[in-house]
MMTF fields as JSON, N, C-alpha, C and O atoms, coordinates in Angstrom:
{
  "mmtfVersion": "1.0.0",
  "mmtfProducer": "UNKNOWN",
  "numBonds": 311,
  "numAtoms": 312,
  "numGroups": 78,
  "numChains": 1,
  "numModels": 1,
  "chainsPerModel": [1],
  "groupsPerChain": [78],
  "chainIdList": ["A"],
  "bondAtomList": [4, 2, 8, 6, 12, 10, 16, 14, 20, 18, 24, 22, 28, 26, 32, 30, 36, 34, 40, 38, 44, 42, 48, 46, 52, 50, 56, 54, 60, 58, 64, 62, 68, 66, 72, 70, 76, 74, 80, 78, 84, 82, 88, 86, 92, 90, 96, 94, 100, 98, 104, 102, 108, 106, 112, 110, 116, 114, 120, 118, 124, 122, 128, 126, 132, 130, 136, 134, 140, 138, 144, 142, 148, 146, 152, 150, 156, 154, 160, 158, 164, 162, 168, 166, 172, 170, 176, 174, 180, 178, 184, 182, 188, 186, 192, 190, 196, 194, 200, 198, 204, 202, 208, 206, 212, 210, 216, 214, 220, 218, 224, 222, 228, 226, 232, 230, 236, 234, 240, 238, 244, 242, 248, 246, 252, 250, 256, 254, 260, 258, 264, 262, 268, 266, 272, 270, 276, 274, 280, 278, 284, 282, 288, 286, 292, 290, 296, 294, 300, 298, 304, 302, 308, 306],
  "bondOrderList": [1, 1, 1, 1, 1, 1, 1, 1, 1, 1, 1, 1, 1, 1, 1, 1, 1, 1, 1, 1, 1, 1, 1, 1, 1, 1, 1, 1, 1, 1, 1, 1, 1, 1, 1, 1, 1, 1, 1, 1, 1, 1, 1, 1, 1, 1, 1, 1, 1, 1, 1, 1, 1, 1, 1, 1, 1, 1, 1, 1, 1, 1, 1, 1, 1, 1, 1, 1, 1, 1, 1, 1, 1, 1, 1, 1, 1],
  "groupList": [{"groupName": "UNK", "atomNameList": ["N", "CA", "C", "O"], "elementList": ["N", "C", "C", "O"], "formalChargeList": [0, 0, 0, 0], "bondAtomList": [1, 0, 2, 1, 3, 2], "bondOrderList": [1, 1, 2], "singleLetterCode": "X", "chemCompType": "L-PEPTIDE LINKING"}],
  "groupTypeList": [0, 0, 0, 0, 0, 0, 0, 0, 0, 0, 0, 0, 0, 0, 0, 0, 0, 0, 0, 0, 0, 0, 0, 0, 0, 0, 0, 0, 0, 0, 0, 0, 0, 0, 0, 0, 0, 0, 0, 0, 0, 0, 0, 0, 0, 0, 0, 0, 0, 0, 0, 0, 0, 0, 0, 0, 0, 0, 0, 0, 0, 0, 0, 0, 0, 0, 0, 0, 0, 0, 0, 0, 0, 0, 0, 0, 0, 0],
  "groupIdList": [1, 2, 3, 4, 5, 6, 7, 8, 9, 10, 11, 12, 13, 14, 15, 16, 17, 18, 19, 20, 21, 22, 23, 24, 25, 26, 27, 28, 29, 30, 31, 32, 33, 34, 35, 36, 37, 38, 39, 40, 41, 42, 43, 44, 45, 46, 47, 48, 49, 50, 51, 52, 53, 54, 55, 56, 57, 58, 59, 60, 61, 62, 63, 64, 65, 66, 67, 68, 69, 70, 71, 72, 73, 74, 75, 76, 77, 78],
  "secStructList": [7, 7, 7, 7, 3, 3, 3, 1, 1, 1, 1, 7, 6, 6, 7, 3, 3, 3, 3, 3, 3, 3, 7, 7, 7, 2, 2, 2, 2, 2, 2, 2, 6, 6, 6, 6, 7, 7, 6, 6, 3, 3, 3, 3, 3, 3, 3, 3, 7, 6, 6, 1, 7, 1, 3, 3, 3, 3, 3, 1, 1, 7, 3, 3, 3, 7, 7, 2, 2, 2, 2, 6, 1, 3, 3, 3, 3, 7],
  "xCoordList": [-155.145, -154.353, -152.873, -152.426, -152.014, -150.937, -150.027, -150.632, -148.897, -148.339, -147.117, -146.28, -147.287, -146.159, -144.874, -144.56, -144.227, -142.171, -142.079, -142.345, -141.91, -141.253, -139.998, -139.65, -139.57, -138.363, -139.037, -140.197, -138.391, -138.945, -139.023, -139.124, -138.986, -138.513, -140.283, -141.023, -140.455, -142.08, -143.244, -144.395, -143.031, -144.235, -144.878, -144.439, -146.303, -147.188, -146.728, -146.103, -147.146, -147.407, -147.964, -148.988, -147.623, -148.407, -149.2, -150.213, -148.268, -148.505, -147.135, -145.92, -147.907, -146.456, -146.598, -147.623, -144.979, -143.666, -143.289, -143.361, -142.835, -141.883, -140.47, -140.515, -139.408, -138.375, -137.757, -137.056, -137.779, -137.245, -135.592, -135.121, -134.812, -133.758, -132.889, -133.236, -132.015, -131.15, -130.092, -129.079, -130.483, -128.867, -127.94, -126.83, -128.178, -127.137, -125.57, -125.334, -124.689, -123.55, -122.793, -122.996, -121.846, -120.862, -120.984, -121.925, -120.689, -121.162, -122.204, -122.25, -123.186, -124.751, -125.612, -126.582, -124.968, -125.389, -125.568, -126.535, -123.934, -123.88, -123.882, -123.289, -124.942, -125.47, -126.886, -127.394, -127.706, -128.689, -129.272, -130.107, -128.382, -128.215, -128.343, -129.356, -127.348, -126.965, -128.083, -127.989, -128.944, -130.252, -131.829, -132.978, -130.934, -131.89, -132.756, -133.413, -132.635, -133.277, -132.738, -131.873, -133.575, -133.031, -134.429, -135.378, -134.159, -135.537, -136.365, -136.073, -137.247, -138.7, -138.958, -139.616, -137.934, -138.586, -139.714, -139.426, -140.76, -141.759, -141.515, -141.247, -141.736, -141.021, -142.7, -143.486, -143.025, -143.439, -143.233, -142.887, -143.599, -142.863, -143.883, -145.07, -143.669, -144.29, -144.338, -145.193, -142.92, -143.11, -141.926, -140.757, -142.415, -141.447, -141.125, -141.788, -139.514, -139.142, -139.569, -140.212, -139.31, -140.163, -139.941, -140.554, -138.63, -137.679, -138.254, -137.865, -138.908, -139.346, -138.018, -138.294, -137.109, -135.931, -135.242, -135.09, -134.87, -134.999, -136.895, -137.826, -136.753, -138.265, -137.859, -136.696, -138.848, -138.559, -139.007, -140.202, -138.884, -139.41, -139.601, -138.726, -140.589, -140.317, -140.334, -140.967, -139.529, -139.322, -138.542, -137.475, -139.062, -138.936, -138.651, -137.965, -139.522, -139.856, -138.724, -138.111, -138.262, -137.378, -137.834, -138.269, -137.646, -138.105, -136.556, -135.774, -136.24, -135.036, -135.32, -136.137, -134.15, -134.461, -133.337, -132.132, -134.078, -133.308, -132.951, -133.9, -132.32, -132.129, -133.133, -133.501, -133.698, -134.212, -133.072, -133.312, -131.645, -130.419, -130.54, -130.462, -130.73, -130.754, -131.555, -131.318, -132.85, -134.261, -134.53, -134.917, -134.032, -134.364, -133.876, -134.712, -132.827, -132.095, -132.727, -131.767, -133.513, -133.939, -135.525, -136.628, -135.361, -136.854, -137.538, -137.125, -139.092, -140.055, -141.211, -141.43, -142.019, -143.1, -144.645, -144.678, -145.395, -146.437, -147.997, -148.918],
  "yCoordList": [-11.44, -11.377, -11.53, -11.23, -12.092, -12.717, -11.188, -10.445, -10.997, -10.23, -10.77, -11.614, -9.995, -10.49, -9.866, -8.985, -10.547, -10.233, -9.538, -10.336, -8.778, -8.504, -7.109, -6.693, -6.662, -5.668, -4.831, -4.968, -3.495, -2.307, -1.351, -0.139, -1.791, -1.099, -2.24, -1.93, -2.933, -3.174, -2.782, -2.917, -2.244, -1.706, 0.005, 1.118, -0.76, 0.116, 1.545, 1.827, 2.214, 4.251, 4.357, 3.694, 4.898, 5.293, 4.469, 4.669, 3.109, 1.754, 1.699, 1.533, 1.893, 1.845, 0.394, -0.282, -0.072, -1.255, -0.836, 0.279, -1.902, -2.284, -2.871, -3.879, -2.528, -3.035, -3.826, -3.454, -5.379, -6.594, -6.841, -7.928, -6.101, -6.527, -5.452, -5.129, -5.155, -4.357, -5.03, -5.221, -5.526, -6.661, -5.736, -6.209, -4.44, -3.314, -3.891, -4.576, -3.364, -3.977, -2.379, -1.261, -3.064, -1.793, -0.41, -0.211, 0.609, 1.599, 2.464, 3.398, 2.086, 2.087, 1.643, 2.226, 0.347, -0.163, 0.588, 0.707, 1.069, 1.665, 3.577, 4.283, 4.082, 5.21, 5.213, 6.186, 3.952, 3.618, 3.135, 3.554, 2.218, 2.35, 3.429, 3.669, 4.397, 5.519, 6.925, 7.977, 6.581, 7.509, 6.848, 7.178, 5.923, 5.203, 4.035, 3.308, 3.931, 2.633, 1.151, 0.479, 0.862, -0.583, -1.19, -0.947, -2.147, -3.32, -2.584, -1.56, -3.037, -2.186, -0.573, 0.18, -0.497, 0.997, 1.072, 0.49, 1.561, 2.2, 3.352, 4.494, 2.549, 3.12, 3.287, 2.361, 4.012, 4.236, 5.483, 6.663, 4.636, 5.468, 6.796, 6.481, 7.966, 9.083, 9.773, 10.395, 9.348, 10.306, 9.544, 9.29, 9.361, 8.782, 9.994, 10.901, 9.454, 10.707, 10.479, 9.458, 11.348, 11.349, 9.977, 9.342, 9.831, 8.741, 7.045, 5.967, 7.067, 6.511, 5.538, 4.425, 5.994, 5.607, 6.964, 7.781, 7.401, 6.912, 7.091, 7.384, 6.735, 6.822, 7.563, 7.575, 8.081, 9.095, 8.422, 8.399, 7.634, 7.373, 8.068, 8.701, 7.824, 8.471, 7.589, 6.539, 8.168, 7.48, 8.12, 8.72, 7.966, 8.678, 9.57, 9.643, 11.199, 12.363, 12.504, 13.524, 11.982, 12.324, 11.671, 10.524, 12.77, 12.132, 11.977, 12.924, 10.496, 9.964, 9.059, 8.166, 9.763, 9.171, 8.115, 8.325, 6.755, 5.94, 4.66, 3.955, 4.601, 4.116, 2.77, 2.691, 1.888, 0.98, -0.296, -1.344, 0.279, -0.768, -1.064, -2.234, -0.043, -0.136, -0.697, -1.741, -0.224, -0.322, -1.853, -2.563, -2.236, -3.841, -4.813, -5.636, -4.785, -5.039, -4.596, -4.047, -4.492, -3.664, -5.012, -4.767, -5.865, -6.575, -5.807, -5.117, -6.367, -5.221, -6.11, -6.794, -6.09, -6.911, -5.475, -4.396, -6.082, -5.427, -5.925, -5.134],
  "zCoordList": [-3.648, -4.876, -4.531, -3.424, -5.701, -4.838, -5.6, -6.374, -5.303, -6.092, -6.804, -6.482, -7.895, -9.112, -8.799, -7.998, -9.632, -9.608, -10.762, -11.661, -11.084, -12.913, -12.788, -11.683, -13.793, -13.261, -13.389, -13.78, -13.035, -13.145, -14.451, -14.26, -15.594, -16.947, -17.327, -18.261, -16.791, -17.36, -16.329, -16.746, -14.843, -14.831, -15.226, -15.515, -14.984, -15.919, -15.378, -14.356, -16.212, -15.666, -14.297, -14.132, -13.476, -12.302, -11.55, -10.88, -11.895, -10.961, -9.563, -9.671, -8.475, -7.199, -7.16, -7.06, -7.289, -6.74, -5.623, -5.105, -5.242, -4.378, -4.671, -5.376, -4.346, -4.767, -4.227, -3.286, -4.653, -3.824, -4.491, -4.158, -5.246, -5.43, -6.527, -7.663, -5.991, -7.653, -7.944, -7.271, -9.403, -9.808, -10.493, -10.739, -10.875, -11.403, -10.824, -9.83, -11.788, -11.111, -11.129, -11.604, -10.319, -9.765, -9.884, -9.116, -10.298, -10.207, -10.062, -9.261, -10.986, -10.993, -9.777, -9.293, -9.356, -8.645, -7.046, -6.295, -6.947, -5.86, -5.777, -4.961, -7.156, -7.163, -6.847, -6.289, -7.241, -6.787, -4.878, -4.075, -4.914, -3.375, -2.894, -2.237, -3.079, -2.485, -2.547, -1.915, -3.358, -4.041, -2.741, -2.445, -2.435, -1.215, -1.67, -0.926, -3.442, -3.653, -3.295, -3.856, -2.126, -1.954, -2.136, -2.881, -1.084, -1.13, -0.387, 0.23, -0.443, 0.213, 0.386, 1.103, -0.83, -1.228, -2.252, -3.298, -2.231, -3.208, -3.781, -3.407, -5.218, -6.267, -7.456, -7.258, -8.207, -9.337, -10.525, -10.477, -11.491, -12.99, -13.104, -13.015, -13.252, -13.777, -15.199, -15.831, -15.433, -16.793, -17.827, -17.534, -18.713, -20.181, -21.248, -21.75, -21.348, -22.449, -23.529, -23.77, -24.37, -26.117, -26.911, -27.769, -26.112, -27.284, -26.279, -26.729, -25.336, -24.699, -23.583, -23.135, -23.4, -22.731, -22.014, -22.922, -21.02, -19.878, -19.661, -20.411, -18.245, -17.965, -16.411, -16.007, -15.741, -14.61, -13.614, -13.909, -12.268, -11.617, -9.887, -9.296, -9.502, -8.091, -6.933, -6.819, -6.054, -4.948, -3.63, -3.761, -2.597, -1.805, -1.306, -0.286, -2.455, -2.548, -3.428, -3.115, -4.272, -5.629, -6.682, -6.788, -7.676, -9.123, -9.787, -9.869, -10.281, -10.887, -12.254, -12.475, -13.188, -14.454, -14.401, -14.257, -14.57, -15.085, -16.693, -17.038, -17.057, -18.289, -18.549, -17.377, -19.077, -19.57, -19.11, -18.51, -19.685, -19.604, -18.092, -17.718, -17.188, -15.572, -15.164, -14.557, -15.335, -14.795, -14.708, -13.779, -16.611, -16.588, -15.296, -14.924, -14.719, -13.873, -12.647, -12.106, -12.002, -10.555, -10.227, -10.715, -9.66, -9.743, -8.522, -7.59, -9.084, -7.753, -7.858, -8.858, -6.716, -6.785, -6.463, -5.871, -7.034, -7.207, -7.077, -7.285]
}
């Protein structure tokens, strides 16, 4: 099976990514970095707020909520 590209604000619930790229720009960008998400980190979503934005994801023994506006921006292959 080959694996797909899509961002991270569309995969499924309690499906683990991989993260091949964060296009976040400046600030965000370099809070994410700094949280340790880069490329070939494994990453999956756990928990969605009521309002269904942010969404909680985990990754390397931290659970981090990030916005939809962000997330869209982060590609991951799966």
């Amino acid at each position: 099976m080959k694996d797909r590209e899509i961002t991270l604000d569309k995969l499924p619930m309690d499906l683990e990514g991989i993260v091949e790229e964060v296009l976040c720009d400046g600030q965000t960008k370099r809070r994410l970095l700094d949280l340790g998400l880069i490329k070939g980190t494994k990453i999956k979503p756990v928990l969605i707020s009521p309002s269904k934005d942010p969404r909680a994801y985990e990754f390397r023994g931290n659970l981090i909520a990030i916005r939809e506006e962000d997330s869209s921006k982060i590609k991951i292959i799966f």
